[in-house]
C-alpha positions, 0 to 999 in steps of 0.5 A: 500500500505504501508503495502503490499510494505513498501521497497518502503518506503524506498527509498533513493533519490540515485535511483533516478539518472540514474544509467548508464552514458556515455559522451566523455570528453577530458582528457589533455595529452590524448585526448578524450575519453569515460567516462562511470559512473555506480551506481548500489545497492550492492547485498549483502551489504544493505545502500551501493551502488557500482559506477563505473567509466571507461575512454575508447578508442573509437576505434568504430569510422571510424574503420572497425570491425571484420565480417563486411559483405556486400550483395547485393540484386537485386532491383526492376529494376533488378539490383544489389543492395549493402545493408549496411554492418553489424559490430560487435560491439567491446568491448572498452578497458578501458585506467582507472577504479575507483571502489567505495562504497557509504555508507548511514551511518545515516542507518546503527547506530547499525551495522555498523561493521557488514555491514563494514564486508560484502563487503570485508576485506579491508572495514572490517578494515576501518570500525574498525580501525576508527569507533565504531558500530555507525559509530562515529570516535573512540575517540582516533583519535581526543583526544590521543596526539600521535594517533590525528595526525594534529588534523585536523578530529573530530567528524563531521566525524560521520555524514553523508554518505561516499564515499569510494574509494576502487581501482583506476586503470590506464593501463600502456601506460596512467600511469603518464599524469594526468589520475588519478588526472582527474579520481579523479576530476570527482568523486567528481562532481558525482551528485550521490556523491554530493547529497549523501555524505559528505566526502571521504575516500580512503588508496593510496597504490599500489594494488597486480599487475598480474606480480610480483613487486619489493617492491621498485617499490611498495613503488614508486606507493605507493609514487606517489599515496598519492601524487596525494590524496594529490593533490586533498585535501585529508588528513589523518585521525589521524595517520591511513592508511586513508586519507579523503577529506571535499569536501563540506565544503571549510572552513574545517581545512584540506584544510589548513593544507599543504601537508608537514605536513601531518603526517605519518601512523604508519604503515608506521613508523613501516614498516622497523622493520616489514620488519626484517626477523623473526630470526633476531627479534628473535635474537635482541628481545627474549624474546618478541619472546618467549611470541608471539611463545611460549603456555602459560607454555613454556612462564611461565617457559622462563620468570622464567629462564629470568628475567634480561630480563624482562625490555627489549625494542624492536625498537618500545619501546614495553617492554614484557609486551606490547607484553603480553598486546596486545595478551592479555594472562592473565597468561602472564601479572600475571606472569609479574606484579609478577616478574617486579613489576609496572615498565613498567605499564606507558611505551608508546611505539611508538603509545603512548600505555601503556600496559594498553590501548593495554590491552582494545584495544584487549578487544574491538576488541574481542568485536566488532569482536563477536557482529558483528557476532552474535548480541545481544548474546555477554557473556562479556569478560572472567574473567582472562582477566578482572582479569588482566586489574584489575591487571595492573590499580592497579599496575598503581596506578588508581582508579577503581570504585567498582561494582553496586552489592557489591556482585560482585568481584570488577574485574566484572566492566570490564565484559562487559566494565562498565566504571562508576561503577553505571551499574546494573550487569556491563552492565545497565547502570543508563540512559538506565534504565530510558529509558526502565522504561519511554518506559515501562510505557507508552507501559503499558498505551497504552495496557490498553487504548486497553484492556479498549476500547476493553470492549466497542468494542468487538473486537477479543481476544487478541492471548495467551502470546501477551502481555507478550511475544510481549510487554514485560512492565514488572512490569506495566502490571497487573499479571492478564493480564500479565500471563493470570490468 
């Protein structure tokens, strides 16, 4: 059976809950209504379940419905008889509606981004913004003294699974009565959402609306919802767009942070200067404007022609060479290293990021971005990007550790993100080659094992290349045994 059915092995205790629920609750302000909660699996997306939640009108009750029809029938006796009338059913009007993702993230280590990625863009960038690949919360996010925020999220963000809200969405007469703080409540007490999660994340912004919005509007409903996440407990995750709640653990540093110190995102910080038109950018900044607008020998030939420029800030403290980090052009950083010397090497702008760390930020993003896509099958990062990282840590004065292979260039440790120095070709480390040469010799012990009782129990043959191609134990497998000969 467990070889014929093994999905069945692999049931989470989430299938076990009725997946469809409808009771009448009293909302305050509102009066009853019908709440109906739905839990279904993702069609696409494996280890993510869907959950809906909708507060309706119930205008079935003591109201006639359209095509009502009543006949009359002749009884026994003759006479006629009125049979009961036949209504339609309406369809209920939803006065709210949550729509959630429920994450197993203990089931997706090794490919968070890439299920992250398969629901929607918005998943895709929580997803990458706050986690690596195993789903542990990047470290930047709890050990930068700028990016940390309050400080009040670690690393027991890396366990367990997660609820995601992704919209919550009240119509306008119910606007402004509590619906949504109530909606939110109910949530969190889901047996679905107990049983399974332990926290919950959501980014309280105003969705794209059918009818066109003023951007004061938008900042308003923008206002109004964090607010009403704040209410409920949640509290930002460093100083991201994301606001988390530790729903389980009352103890938990969050709960006794108050709302008012609760810091700001950085997009919301940046939001007034993203918010400039293009050509006023271009008229304050021209020189950054030219490195993001330009190819690369038009930029070459502008930083030429103006170098008393070559130091100049934006309002958010980035110097050119923060803005060449971050598209990351080799040439450009070359070209700026070469003509400015180390002087903005150590300048943070307003994230706290030196052009070094925007640098490796766009070097992993690449990285996570093609893994995500194809797995396994990533060739490192191109020599000229790893060239100037090399360039900008020694213009910084640090101290980088020379490859395992003397033979390498010594820019070749960034090639696939070495940081120790002691990586086999960049990219083995020391502890994974032990891992793999325990692994190797006991997988060869257990193939001799096989092959030894087989001499005593003749069995089938083993298929040609099983042993070479299926259980690749390397220098622990007999050559004779190995290749066949």
């Amino acid at each position: 059976f467990a070889h014929q059915q093994p999905q069945q092995l692999l049931l989470h205790p989430l299938m076990l809950l009725k997946n469809t629920t409808t009771t009448i609750r009293k909302v305050p302000g509102c009066g009853p209504l019908i709440f109906e909660h739905k839990l279904r699996p993702h069609f696409e997306a494996p280890h993510v379940w869907q959950l809906t939640s909708k507060l309706m009108k119930d205008d079935q009750a003591n109201s006639p419905s359209e095509g009502s029809s009543s006949k009359r029938r002749k009884g026994d006796d003759g006479a006629e008889a009125k049979m009961p009338s036949i209504q339609k059913k309406k369809k209920r009007e939803p006065v709210a509606t949550a729509e959630c993702l429920i994450f197993l993230k203990d089931r997706m280590h090794g490919n968070f981004h890439y299920i992250m990625d398969i629901h929607s863009q918005e998943t895709q960038e929580f997803g990458v913004g706050l986690f690596d690949n195993n789903g542990c919360l990047r470290t930047e996010h709890f050990t930068h003294p700028t990016k940390r925020g309050s400080g009040v999220w670690g690393q027991e963000l890396n366990r367990g699974s997660f609820l995601f809200v992704e919209s919550i969405e009240v119509e306008q007469p119910y606007r402004r009565r509590g619906v949504a703080t109530w909606l939110l409540q109910q949530l969190i007490v889901q047996p679905e959402v107990q049983s399974s999660c332990s926290f919950i994340y959501a980014w309280p912004i105003a969705l794209n609306s059918r009818t066109p919005m003023a951007e004061a509007e938008r900042s308003a409903i923008s206002a109004g919802l964090l607010h009403v996440f704040h209410r409920a407990g949640f509290r930002r995750v460093a100083r991201t767009n994301w606001l988390a709640l530790a729903f389980k653990d009352p103890s938990h540093p969050s709960h006794h942070l108050q709302e008012s110190n609760d810091p700001t995102s950085f997009d919301m910080d940046e939001a007034r200067f993203d918010a400039l038109p293009p050509d006023d950018k271009e008229r304050r900044y021209p020189f950054h404007s030219a490195l993001v607008n330009m190819n690369t020998e038009e930029a070459l030939a502008y930083i030429q022609a103006n170098l008393a420029s070559i130091h100049q800030k934006d309002d958010l403290n980035y110097t050119p060479l923060h803005v060449a980090a971050e598209i990351g052009n080799p040439s450009i950083i070359q070209a700026l290293l070469m003509h400015g010397g180390p002087h903005d090497v150590l300048v943070c702008n307003n994230r706290g990021d030196t052009p070094i760390s925007l640098l490796e930020q766009h070097m992993r993003g690449l990285r996570d971005f093609a893994t995500a896509l194809v797995p396994f099958f990533w060739t490192g990062h191109p020599d000229e990007t790893c060239q100037a990282l090399m360039a900008l840590k020694l213009a910084a004065g640090q101290q980088v550790p020379p490859p395992c292979d003397p033979s390498m260039p010594a820019w070749s440790v960034f090639k696939y993100d070495c940081s120790c120095g002691q990586c086999s070709s960049g990219w083995l480390s020391p502890r994974m080659h032990k891992r793999l040469y325990i692994c190797a010799d006991i997988g060869a012990g257990l193939v001799r094992d096989a092959l030894t009782f087989q001499e005593v129990v003749p069995r089938l043959p083993l298929p040609p290349g099983f042993v070479e191609h299926e259980l690749p134990m390397g220098e622990f497998i007999p050559l004779d045994i190995r290749g066949g000969e």
